[in-house]
C-alpha positions in Angstrom: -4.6 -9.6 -18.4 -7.6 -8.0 -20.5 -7.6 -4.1 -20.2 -11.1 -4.6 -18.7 -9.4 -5.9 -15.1 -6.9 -3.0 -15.6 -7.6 -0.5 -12.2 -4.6 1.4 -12.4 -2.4 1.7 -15.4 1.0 4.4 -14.6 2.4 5.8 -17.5 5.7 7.2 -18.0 5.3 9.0 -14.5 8.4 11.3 -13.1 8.9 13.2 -9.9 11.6 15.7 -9.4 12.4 17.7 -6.2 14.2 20.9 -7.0 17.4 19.5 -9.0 16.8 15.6 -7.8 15.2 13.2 -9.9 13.3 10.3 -7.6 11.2 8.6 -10.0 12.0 8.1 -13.9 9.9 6.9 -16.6 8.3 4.4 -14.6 5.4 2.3 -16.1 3.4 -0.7 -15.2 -0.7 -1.9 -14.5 -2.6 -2.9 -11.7 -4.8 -5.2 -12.1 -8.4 -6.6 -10.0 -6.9 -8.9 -7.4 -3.0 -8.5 -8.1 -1.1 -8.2 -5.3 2.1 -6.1 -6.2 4.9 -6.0 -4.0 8.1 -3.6 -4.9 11.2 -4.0 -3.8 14.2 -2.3 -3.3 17.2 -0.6 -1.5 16.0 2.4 0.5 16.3 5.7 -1.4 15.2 4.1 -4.9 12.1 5.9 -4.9 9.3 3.0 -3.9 7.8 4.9 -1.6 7.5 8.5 -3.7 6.0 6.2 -5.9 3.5 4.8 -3.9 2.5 8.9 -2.7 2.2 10.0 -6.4 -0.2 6.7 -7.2 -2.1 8.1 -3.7 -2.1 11.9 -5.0 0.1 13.3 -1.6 2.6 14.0 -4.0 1.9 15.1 -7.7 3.6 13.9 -10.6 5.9 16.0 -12.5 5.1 14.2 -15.6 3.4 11.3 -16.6 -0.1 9.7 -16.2 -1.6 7.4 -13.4 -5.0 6.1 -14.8 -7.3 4.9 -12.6 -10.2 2.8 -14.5 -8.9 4.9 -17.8 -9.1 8.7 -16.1 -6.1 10.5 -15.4 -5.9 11.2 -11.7 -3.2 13.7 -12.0 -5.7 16.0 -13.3 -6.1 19.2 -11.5 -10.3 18.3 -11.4 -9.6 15.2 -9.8 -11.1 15.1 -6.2 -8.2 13.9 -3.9 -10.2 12.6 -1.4 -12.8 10.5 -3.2 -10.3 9.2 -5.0 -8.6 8.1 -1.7 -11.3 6.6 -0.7 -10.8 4.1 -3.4 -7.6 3.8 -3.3 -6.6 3.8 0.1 -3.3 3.6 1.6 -1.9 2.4 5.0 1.1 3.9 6.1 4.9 3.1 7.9 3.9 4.9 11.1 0.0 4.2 11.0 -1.0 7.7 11.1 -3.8 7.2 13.7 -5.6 10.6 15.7 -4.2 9.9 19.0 -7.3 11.7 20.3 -9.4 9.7 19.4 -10.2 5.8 20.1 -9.6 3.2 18.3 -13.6 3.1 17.5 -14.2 6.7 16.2 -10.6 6.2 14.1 -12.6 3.4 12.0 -15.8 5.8 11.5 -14.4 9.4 11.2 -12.8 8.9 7.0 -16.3 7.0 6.5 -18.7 9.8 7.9 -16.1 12.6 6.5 -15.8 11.7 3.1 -18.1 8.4 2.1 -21.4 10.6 4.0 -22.1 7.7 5.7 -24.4 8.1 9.1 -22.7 7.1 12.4 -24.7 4.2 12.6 -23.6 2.7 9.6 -19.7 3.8 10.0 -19.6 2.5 13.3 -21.0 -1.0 12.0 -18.5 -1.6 9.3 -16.0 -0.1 11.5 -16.5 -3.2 14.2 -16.7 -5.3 11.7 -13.3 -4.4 10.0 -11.7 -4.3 13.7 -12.8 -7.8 14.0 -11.5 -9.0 10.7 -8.1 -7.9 12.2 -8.6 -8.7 15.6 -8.7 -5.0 17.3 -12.4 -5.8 18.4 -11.5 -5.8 21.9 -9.8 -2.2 21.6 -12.3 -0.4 20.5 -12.1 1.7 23.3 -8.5 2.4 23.6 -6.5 5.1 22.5 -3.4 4.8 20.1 -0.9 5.5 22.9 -2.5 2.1 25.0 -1.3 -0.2 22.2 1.5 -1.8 20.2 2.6 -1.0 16.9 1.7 -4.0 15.8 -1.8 -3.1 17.1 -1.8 0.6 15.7 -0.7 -0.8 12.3 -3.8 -3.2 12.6 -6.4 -0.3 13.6 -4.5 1.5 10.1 -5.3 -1.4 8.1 -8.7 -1.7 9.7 -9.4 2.3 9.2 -8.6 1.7 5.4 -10.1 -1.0 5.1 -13.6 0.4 6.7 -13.8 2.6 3.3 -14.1 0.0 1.4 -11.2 0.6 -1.0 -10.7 -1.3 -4.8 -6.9 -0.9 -4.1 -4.9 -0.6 -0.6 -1.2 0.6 -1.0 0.8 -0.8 1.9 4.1 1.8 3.1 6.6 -0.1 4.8 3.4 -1.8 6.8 6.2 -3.3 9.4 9.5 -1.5 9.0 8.9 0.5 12.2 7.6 -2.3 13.9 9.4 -4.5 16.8 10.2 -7.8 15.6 7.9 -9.8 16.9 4.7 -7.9 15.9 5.7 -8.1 12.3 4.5 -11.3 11.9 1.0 -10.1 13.1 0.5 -7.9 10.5 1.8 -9.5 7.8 -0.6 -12.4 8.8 -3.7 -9.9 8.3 -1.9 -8.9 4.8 -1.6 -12.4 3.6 -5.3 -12.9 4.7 -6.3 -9.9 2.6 -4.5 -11.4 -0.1 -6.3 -14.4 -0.1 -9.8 -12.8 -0.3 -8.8 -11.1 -3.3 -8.1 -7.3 -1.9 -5.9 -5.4 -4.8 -2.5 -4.5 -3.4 0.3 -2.6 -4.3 3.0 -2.9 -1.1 6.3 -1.5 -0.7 8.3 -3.9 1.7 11.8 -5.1 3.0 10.1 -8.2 4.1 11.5 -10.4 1.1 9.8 -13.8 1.9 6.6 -12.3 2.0 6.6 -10.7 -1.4 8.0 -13.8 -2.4 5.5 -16.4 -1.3 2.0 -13.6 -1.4 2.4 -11.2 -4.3 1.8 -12.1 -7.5 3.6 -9.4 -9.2 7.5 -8.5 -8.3 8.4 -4.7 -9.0 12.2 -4.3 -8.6 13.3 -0.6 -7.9 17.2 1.2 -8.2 17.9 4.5 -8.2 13.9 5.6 -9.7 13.9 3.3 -12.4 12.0 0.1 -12.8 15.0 -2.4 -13.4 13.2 -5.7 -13.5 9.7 -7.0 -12.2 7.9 -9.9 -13.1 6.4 -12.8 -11.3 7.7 -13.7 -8.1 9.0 -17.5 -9.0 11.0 -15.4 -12.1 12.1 -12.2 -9.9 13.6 -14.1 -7.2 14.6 -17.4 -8.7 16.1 -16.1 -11.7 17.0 -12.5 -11.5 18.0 -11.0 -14.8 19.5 -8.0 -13.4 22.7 -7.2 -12.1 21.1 -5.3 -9.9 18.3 -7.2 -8.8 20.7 -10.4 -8.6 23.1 -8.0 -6.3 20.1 -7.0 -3.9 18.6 -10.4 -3.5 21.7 -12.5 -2.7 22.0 -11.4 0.9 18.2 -13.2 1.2 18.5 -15.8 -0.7 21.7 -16.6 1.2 19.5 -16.5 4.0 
């Protein structure tokens, strides 16, 4: 890894709320085409993470770099930053007043300037890449979740992000739609899109990230690659989460 293909580097980032300490110390790099999966029990802080790397909640102390400027900086512009590093989220976050279409177009004419012609173009074409084409017409509350969470990752995708942090993508889906949108994840993977996704699915991370975070209780306790994480756990911890799946 040269610092050249380094798009986020975090640096000894902390968040408290009130008296409660979530995240602690936590460092690590993100590099062009990594696909970063962290694990862990609920509670251990993945998530607050993934909102202080996407500015919804500010650091209490530390430094995310993005291409070597410090986003935590009050200058920062929240939103254009978003627009490169996008994020889709557990419960998919759509305008239920609008349709599926104008969800795909209304971030790019907002904040990217672009004219409806052109959002509603890449729009259709995102939609098709995650086969929503046919709904563009339908509103949230005329599909599944596992079609809302495909319009989400369509919608971020449409802004044409450098990195897409994934929320529990499938944790408040039924069952049988995970598999749908895990499918459009590991396709993303394998075009090169730059993840960072924080999951309970373990077989995924295992077989499509290439990087293995390993969250308890706000610290990083172990990550590495995914062969290393999940074949040959170094910590107690780690080993103690993992058994139940590898049981499995």
């Amino acid at each position: 890894m040269t610092k050249d293909n380094i798009i986020l580097d975090i640096h000894h980032l902390s968040k408290t709320f009130g008296t409660n300490v979530v995240l602690k110390d936590i460092d690590f790099s993100v590099s062009t085409g990594d696909v970063t999966c962290i694990i862990g029990a609920s509670g251990s802080g993945k998530s607050t993470l993934l909102r202080c790397l996407n500015l919804l909640e500010t650091p209490t102390t530390g430094e995310v770099l993005y291409h070597g400027e410090d986003i935590t900086n009050a200058t920062v512009n929240a939103a254009s930053y978003r627009s490169h590093v996008g994020m889709v989220f557990q419960n998919f976050n759509l305008f239920n007043n609008m349709d599926v279409l104008k969800n795909c177009m209304v971030g790019q004419m907002k904040v990217l300037k672009r004219d409806a012609a052109t959002a509603k173009k890449n729009a259709l074409f995102f939609l098709d890449k995650v086969g929503m084409a046919p709904y563009i017409n339908a509103k949230p509350r005329q599909l599944s979740g596992g079609q809302k969470q495909r319009v989400a990752i369509a919608r971020a995708l449409a802004m044409e992000p450098e990195v897409l942090l994934f929320d529990e993508p499938t944790s408040a889906l039924d069952p049988q739609m995970v598999g749908e949108v895990l499918e459009v994840m590991r396709t993303l993977a394998g075009e090169g899109l730059t993840m960072i996704i924080v999951t309970h699915e373990m077989a995924f991370a295992r077989d499509v990230s290439n990087h293995v975070v390993f969250m308890a209780d706000g610290v990083i306790a172990e990550e590495g690659p995914p062969a290393q994480i999940f074949e040959n756990p170094q910590n107690a911890q780690t080993k103690e989460f993992l058994s139940r799946f590898m049981r499995g």
